[in-house]
C-alpha positions in Angstrom: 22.4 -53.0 -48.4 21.8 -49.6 -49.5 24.8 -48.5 -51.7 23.9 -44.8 -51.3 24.5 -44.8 -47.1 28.1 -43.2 -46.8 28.4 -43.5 -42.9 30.8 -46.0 -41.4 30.2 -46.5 -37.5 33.4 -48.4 -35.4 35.2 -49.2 -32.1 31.8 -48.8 -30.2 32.6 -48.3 -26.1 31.5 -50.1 -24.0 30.6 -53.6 -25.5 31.5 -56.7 -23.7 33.1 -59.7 -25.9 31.8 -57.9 -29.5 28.1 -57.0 -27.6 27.7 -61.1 -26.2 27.7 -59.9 -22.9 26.0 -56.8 -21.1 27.5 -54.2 -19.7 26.9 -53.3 -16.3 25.6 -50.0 -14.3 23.6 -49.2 -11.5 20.4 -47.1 -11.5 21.4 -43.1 -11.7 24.5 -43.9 -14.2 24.8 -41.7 -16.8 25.7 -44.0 -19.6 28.5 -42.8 -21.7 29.2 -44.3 -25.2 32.0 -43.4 -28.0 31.9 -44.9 -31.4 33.9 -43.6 -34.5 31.7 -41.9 -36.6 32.6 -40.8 -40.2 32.0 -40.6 -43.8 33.7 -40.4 -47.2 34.6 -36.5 -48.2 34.3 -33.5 -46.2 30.0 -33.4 -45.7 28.9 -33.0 -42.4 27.9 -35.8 -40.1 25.1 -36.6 -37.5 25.4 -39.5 -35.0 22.8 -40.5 -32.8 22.6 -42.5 -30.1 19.3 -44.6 -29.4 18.1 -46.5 -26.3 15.4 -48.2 -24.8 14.3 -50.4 -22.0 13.9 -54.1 -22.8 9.9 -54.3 -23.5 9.7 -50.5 -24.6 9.2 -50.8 -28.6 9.8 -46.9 -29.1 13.9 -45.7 -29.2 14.8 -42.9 -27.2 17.2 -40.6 -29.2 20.6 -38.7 -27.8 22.8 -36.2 -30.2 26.1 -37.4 -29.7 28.8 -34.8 -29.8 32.4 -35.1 -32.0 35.4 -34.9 -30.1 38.3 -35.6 -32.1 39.8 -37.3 -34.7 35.8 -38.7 -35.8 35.4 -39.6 -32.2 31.6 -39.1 -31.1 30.5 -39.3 -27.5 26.6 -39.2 -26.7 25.2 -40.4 -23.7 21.7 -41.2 -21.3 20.5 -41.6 -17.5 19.8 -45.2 -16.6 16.5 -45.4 -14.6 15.0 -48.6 -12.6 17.0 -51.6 -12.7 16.2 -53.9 -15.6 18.0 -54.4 -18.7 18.6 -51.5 -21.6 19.4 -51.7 -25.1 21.7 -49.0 -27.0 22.8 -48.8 -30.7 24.0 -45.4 -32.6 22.6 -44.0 -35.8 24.9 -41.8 -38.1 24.2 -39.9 -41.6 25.6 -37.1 -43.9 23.6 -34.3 -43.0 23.2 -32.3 -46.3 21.3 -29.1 -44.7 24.5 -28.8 -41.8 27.2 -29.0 -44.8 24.9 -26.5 -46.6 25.0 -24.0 -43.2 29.1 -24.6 -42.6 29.8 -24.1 -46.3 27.0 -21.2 -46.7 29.1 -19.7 -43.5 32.3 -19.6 -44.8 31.3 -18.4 -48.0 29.5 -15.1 -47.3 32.2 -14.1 -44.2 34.6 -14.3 -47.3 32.6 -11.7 -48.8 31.2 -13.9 -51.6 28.0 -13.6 -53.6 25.8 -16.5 -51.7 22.7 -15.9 -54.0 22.6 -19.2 -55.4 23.5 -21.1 -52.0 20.4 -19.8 -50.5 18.3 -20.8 -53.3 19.8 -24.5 -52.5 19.3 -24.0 -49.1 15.5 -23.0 -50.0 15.0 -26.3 -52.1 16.6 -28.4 -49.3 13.9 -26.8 -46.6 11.1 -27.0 -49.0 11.5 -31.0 -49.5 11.8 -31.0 -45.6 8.7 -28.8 -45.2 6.9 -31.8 -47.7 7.9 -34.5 -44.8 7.6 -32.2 -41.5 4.8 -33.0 -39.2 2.0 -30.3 -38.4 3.7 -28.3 -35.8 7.4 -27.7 -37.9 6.1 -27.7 -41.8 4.7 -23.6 -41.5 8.0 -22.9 -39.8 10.1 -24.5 -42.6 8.0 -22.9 -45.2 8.5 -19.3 -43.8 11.9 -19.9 -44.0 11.8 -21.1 -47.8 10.0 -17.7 -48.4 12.7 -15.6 -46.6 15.8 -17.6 -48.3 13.9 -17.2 -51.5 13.2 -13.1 -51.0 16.0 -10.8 -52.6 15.7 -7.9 -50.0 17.6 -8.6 -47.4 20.6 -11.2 -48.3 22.1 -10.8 -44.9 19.0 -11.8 -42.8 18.6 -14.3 -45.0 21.9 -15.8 -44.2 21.5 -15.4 -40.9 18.2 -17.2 -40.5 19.9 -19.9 -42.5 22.2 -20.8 -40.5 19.4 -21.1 -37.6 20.6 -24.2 -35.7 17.2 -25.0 -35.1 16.3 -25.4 -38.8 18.9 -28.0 -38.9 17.4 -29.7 -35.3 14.3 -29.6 -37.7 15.6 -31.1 -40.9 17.1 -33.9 -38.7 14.2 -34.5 -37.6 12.1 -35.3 -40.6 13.9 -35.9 -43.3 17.7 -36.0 -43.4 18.3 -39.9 -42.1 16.8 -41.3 -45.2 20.0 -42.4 -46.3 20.9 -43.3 -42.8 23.7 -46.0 -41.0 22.7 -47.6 -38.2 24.9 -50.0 -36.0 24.6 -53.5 -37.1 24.5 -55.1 -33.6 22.1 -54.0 -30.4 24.2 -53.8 -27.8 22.8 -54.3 -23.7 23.2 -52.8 -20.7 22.3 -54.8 -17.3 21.0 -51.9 -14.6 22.1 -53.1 -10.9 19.8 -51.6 -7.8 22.8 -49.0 -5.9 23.7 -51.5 -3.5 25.4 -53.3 -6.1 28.2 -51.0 -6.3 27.8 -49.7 -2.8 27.8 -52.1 0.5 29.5 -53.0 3.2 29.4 -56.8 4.0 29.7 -58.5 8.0 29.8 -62.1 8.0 29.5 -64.2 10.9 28.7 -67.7 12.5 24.6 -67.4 14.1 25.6 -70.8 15.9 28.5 -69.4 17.7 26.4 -66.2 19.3 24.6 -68.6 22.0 25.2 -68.1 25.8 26.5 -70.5 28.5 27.5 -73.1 26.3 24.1 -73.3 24.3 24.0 -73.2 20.1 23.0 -70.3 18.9 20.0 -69.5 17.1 18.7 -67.3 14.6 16.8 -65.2 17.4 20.1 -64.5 18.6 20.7 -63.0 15.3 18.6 -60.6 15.5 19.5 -59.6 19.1 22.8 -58.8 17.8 21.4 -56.9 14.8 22.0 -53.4 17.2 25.6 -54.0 17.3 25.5 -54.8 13.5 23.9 -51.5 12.8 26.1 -49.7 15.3 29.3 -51.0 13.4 27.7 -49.6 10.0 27.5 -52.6 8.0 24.5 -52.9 5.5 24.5 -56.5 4.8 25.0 -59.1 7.5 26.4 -62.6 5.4 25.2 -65.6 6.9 27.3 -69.0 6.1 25.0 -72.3 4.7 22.1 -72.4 7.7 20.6 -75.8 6.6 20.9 -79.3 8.3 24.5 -80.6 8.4 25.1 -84.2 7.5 26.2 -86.7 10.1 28.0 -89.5 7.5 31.9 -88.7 7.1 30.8 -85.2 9.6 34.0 -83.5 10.2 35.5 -82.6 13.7 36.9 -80.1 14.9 40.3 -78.8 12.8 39.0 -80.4 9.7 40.0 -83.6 11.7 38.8 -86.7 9.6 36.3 -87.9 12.2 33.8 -86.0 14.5 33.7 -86.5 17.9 30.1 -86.5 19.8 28.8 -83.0 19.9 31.0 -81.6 17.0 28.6 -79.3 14.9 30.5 -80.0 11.5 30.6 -78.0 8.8 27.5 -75.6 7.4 28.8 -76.0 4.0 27.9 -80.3 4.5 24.2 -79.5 3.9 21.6 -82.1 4.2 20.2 -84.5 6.5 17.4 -86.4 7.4 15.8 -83.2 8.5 16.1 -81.7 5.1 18.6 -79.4 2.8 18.5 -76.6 0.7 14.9 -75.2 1.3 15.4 -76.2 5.2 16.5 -74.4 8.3 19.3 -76.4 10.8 16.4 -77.2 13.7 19.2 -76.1 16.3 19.1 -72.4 14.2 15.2 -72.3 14.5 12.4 -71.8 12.4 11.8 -71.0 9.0 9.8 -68.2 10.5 12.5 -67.1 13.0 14.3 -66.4 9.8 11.8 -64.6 8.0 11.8 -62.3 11.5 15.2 -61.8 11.0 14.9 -60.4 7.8 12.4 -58.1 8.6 13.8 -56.7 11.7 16.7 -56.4 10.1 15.3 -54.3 6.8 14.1 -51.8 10.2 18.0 -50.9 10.7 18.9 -51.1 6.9 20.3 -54.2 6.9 20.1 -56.6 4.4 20.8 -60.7 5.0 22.9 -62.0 2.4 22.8 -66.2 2.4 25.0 -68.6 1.3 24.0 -70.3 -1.8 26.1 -73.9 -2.2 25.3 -75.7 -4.8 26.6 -79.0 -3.0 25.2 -81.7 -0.1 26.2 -84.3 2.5 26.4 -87.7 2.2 23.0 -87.4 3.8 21.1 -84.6 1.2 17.4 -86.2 0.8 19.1 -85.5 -3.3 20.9 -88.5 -2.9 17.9 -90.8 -2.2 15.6 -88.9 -4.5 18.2 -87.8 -7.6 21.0 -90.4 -7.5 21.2 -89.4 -11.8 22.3 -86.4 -10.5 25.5 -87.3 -8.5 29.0 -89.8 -9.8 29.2 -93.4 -8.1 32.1 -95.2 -7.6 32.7 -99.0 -8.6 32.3 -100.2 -5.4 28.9 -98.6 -5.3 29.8 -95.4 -3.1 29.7 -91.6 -3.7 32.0 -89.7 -4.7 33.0 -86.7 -2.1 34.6 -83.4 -3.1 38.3 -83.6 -4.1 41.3 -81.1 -4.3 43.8 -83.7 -4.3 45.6 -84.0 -2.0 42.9 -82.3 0.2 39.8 -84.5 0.3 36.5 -82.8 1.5 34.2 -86.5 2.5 31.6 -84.5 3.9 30.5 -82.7 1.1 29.1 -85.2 -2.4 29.8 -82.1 -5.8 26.7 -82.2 -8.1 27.4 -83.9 -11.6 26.3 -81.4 -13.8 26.9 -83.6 -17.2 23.9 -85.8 -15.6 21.8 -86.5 -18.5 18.8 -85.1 -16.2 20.6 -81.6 -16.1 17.2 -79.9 -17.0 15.2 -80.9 -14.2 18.4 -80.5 -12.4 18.1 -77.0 -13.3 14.9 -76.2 -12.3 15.6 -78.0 -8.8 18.4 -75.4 -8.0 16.7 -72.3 -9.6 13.5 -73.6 -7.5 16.1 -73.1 -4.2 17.2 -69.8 -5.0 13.4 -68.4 -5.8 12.7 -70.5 -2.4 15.1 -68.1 -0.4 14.1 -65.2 -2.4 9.7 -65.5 -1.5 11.3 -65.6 2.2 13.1 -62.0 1.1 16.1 -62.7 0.8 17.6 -60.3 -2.5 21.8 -61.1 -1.9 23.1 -64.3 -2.2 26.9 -65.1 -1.8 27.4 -68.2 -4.2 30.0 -70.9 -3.2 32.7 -71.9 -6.1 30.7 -70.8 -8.7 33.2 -71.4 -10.7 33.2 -75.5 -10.3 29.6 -75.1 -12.0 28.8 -74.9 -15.8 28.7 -71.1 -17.6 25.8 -71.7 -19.0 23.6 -72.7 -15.7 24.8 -69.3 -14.4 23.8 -67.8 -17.1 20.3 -69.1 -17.1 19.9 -69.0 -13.2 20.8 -65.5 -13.0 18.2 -64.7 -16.0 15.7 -66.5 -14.2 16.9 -64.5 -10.7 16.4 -61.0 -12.8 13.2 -61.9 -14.0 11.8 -62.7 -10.7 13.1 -59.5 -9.4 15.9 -56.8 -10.6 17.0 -55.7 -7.6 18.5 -59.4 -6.4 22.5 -59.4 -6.2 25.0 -62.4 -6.6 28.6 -62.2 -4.9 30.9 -64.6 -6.9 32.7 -66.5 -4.2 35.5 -67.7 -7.1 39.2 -67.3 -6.1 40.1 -68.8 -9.2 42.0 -68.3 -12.6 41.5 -64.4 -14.3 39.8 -65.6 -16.6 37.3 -67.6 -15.6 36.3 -64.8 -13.1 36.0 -62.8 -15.3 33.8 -65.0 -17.5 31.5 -65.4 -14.3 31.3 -61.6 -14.0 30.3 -61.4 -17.8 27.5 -64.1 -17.6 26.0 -61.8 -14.6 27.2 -61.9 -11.2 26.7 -58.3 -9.5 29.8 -58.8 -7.4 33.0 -60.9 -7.2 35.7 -61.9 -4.7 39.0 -61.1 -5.9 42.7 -61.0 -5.4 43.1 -58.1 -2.8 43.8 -60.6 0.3 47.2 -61.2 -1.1 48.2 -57.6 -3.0 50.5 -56.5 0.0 52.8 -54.2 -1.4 52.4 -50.4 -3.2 53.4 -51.9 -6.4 51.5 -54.9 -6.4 48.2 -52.8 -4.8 48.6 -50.3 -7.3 48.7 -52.6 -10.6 46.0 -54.9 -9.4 44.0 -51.4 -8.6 44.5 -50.2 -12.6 43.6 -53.4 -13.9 40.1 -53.7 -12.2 39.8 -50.1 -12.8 40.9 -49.8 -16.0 40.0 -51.2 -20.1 37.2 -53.5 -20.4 37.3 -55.1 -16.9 35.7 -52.3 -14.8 32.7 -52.7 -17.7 31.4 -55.7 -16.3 33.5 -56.6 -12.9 32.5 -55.1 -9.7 35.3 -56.1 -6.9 34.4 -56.6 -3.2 37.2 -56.5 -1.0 37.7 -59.0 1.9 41.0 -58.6 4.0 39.5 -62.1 5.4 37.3 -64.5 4.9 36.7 -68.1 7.6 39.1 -69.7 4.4 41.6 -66.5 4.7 43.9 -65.6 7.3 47.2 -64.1 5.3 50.2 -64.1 6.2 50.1 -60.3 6.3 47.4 -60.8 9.1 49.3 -63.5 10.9 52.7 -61.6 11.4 51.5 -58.0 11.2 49.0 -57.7 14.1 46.6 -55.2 15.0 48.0 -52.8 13.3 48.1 -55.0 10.3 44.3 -55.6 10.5 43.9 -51.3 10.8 45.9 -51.3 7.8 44.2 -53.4 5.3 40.8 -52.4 6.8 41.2 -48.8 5.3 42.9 -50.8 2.2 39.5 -52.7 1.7 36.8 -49.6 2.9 38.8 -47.1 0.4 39.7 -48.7 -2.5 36.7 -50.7 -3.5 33.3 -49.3 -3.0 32.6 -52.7 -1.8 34.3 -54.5 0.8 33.4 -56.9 3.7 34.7 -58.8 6.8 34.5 -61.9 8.4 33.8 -61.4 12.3 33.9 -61.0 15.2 37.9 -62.4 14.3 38.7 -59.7 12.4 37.5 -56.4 14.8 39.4 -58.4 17.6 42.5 -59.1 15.3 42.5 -62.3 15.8 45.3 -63.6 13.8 46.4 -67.0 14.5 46.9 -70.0 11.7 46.3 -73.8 12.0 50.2 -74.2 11.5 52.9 -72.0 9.7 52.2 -71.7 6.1 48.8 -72.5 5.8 45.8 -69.7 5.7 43.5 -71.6 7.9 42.3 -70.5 11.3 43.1 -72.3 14.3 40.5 -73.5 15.9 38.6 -72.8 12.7 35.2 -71.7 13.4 34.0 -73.8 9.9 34.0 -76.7 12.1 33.4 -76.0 15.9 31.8 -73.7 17.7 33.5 -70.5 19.2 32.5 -67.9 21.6 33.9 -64.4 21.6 34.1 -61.4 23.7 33.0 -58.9 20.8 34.4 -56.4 22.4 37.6 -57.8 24.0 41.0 -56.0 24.7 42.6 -54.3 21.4 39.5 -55.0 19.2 39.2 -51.6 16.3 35.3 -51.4 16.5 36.0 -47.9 16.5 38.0 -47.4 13.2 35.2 -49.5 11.6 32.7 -47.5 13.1 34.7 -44.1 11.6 35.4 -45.9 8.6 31.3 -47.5 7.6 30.3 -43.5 8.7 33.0 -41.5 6.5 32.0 -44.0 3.2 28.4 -43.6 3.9 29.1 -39.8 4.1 31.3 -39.3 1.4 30.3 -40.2 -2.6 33.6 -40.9 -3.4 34.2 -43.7 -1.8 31.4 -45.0 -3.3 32.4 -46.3 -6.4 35.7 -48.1 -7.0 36.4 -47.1 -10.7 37.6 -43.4 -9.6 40.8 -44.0 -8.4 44.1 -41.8 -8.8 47.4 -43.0 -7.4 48.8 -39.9 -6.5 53.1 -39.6 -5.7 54.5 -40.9 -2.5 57.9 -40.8 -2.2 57.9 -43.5 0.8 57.5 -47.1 -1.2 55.6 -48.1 2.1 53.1 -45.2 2.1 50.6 -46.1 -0.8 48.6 -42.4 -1.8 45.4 -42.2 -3.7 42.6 -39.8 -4.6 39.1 -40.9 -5.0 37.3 -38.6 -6.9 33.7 -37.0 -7.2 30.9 -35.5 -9.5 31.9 -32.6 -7.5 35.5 -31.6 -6.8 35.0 -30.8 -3.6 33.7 -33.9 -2.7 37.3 -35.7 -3.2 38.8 -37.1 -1.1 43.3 -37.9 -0.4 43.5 -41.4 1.4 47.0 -42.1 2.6 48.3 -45.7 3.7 51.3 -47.1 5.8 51.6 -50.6 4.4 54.5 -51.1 6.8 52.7 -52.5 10.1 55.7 -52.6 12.0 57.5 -49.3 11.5 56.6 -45.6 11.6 56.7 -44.0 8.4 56.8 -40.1 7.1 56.6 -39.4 3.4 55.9 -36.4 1.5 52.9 -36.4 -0.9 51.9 -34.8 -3.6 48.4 -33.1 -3.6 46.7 -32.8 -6.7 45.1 -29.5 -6.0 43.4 -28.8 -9.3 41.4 -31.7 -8.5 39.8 -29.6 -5.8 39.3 -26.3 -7.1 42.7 -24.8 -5.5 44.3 -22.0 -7.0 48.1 -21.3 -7.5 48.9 -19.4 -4.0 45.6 -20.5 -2.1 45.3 -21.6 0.9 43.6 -24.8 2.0 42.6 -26.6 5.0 43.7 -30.2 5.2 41.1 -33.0 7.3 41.7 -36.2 8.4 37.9 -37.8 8.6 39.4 -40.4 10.5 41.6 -39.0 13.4 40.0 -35.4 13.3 43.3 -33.0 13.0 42.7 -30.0 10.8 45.5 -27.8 9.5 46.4 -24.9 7.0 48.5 -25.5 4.4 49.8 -24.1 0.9 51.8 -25.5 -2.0 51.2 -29.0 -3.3 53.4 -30.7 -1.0 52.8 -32.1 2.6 54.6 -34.4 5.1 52.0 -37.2 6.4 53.8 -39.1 9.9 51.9 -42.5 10.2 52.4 -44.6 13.5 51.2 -48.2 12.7 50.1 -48.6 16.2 48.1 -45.5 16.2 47.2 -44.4 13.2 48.2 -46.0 10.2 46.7 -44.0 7.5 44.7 -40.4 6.8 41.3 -39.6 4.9 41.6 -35.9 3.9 39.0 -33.7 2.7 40.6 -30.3 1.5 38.4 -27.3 2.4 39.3 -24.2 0.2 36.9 -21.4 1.6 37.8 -19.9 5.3 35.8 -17.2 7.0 37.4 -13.8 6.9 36.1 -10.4 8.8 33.5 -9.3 6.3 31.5 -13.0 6.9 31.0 -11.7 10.8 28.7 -9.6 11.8 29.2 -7.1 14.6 26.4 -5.9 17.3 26.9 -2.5 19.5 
């Protein structure tokens, strides 16, 4: 330890678990950290902030600027994805005390004779240590500090901030502090933050009774691209085991022709690196990804880290599955539930190393096919410290692949998956209903520590979801937390074609399960039957592609309402006119009115100015003044408003007249 460094550096922001864990961004963040940054006495302090890219060896450097109370701020632009590494640098800056104190001194009239000598001794030393291009400047500047003539001039190139940029530079961090720890940030690709997820069934889209294929997959991919999504989520589509196969309804026993369940992978005609022969072809699916990268969709897969009675694992790998006394398997268990068509993995097997390298070998399988999203099944019913690895490996073989934690689980232990490197996670918003309960969950992903390394996606549904709020509330339920799910997270999804045709009906009261559940039987739908709302999904997928705050999820502003049905936010912007006002009926049975209040410094208004007032999503425009307005929302027609405030309107002198 060097006794003579003065600088204390403390409460860096952001670090994840004391720096264990990386913070995440996506490429084009601006990287913001604060640290507090200060010394003993009254001298004058630098902080720096350094960064590099993981296999740079040189350190980047970024003057960090004091805000208050020894608070510094500095910040960088994140380029490709990858990984980045920041620390901060900090030291008493001997030549800046010099300039404030050499200040104050002669505009009190004092004699500063003396102080420019010092400051004349300080450049000289720096002169001795400057490279080619700064060492004559600093020694011209000795000479005039040293020159009697003209004490004025002399004072005033003294307190030249660019001799102290110069100083810094060469010679004033000799006695600096620098951060004890290295601290990391993990840089997502932009869909990370920004997607919109469809998730369907490829066997149900067949005709006249036939299973559906992959082909048919990409037939549909028009209608997909018409809707707006970006990704198109595909459930498990690998053989399905025939042993304990369940029928239709989660009944106990399959009846001849029942398809069972996609997440039962393996059979005879292979598992996790194999496509269901009644799907297609491995190269049907590699056709499917490329046709649809032509219409800027991306296929997400399922990624289940489980098998059937029947997975070739169990013949080849019985070390890496728990047998019973009487010498059978053991199936999945949720007592009382009981899952017999799907054997979990035992990951205390003393094999767990080549067990590994079996599963990372079936997600670098998927990925040489090109897939780069994967929606992981109950991650959180599989060791930390595999996840960690995987995703490692995952990153290494390329940046730019994303993981969607499929973990409706315990806070915590999301959290923890999100920390060991998932891009994306499943999370409560299903079952926030009301203002109150919306709002809180809202600030706690947005705000503190969590919106550091959690990115939400939003599902209304899912083929495990159907709430209660979706049972009971009916279309105009499934408008409402639509525009919940498209507004308040940048990332959001749905499970169709049930959800665009409101389809709302449970297995029995109380439960959350579909009737008729697709996870176990085929279904064919009319995608565009009576009282589907293709056409608010349409408005919605265009106004968020359209629109930069929508986004992100982390710039949210609840905003008064004095209806406690009618939930008001803003969703702010690099620029204030891009902001947007999103207002909500939660109540899907009644009509509602409330007054809101507009934040119009948020927008550039003025005191007195006029604005005009746009819904995106039903097209009304109108004038208005004042910070106040009255917002009618009809469940049945149009449960909730988008505005965009417009401040400039055309006036004579913008026409030009022709005689």
């Amino acid at each position: 330890m060097e006794g003579r460094a003065r600088i204390a550096i403390e409460a860096v922001h952001p670090q994840i678990d004391c720096g264990r864990f990386a913070v995440q961004r996506v490429a084009g963040d601006e990287m913001v950290v604060q640290a507090d940054v200060f010394s003993d006495g009254h001298d004058e302090v630098v902080a720096l902030l350094l960064y590099r890219r993981t296999g740079e060896e040189k350190w980047q450097e970024s003057e960090m600027r004091r805000l208050d109370n020894d608070r510094w701020e500095g910040s960088f632009v994140l380029g490709e994805p990858g990984f980045y590494h920041y620390t901060l640098m900090g030291w008493v800056d001997h030549f800046r005390t010099w300039q404030r104190d050499l200040q104050k001194r002669f505009e009190a009239g004092q004699d500063v004779a003396v102080d420019l000598q010092i400051g004349a001794k300080i450049l000289e030393q720096a002169a001795v240590e400057a490279n080619d291009a700064d060492a004559p400047r600093l020694r011209e500047a000795v000479a005039a500090l040293s020159a009697e003539t003209d004490q004025e001039g002399a004072v005033a190139l003294g307190l030249d901030p660019r001799l102290s940029a110069m100083v810094s530079t060469c010679c004033a961090r000799g006695l600096a502090t620098r951060y004890h720890k290295e601290l990391v940030v993990r840089v997502d690709r932009k869909k990370a933050l920004f997607s919109s997820w469809y998730e369907l069934f490829p066997r149900s889209l067949g005709e006249g009774g036939r299973h559906g294929t992959l082909r048919d997959c990409i037939a549909l991919l028009p209608d997909i691209a018409e809707l707006g999504f970006d990704v198109l989520y595909l459930p498990p589509i690998h053989p399905i085991g025939s042993s304990k196969r369940k029928g239709k309804a989660n009944a106990v026993e399959a009846q001849p022709g029942d398809p069972g369940s996609p997440w039962a992978i393996g059979s005879g005609e292979g598992g996790h690196k194999a496509v269901h022969p009644e799907l297609g072809t491995l190269d049907d699916f590699r056709d499917l990804v490329r046709e649809a990268g032509t219409k800027g969709i991306e296929i997400a897969l399922d990624l289940a880290f489980q098998c059937s009675p029947d997975h070739p694992y169990l013949k080849e790998h019985p070390e890496w599955f728990k047998w019973r006394p009487d010498g059978t398997v053991q199936y999945a268990e949720n007592p009382p539930k009981k899952y017999q068509d799907i054997v979990p993995i035992n990951f205390e097997t003393q094999r767990w190393e080549e067990l590994w390298e079996e599963l990372k070998s079936i997600v670098f399988f998927w990925m040489d096919q090109g897939v780069r999203i994967f929606r992981v099944d109950n991650p959180h019913t599989k060791p930390f410290p595999m996840w960690e690895w995987l995703i490692d490996k995952a990153k290494e073989k390329s940046q730019d692949v994303i993981l969607l934690a499929e973990a409706f689980t315990r806070p915590k232990i999301m959290a923890r998956l999100a920390k060991l490197g998932f891009t994306q996670s499943y999370s409560y918003f299903s079952w926030r209903n009301s203002k109150g309960e919306l709002m809180e969950y809202l600030t706690e992903l947005t705000r503190g520590d969590t919106s550091e390394f959690m990115r939400p996606n939003f599902w209304p549904n899912t083929p495990d979801i159907l709430t209660e709020y979706l049972q009971y509330g009916g279309r105009p339920a499934f408008m409402i937390r639509l525009v919940l799910a498209a507004t308040l997270s940048s990332n959001y999804g749905i499970y169709g074609p049930v959800y665009e045709l409101c389809v709302g009906k449970a297995e029995k009261p109380g439960s959350e399960e579909y009737r008729d559940a697709e996870k176990y039987e085929i279904r064919r739908w009319d995608r565009k039957g009576a009282g589907n709302i293709r056409e608010l999904i349409v408005a919605l997928n265009r106004i968020r592609r359209d629109h930069d705050a929508l986004q992100q999820t982390n710039n949210i502003t609840f905003l008064p309402s004095d209806d406690d049905s009618v939930i008001f936010y803003a969703k702010t912007a690099k620029q204030k006119k891009g902001a947007l006002l999103v207002a909500v009926n939660l109540d899907p049975f009644r009509v509602r009115t409330a007054r809101l209040t507009l934040p119009l410094a948020l927008f550039g208004v003025l005191p007195g100015q006029s604005y005009l007032l746009h819904d995106l999503i039903g097209g009304d425009h109108s004038i208005w003044q004042g910070e106040t307005t009255t917002v009618r929302l009809d469940p049945q027609v149009n449960p909730a408003c988008i505005y965009r405030i417009s401040t400039w309107q055309r006036r004579e002198s913008d026409f030009d007249y022709y005689f």
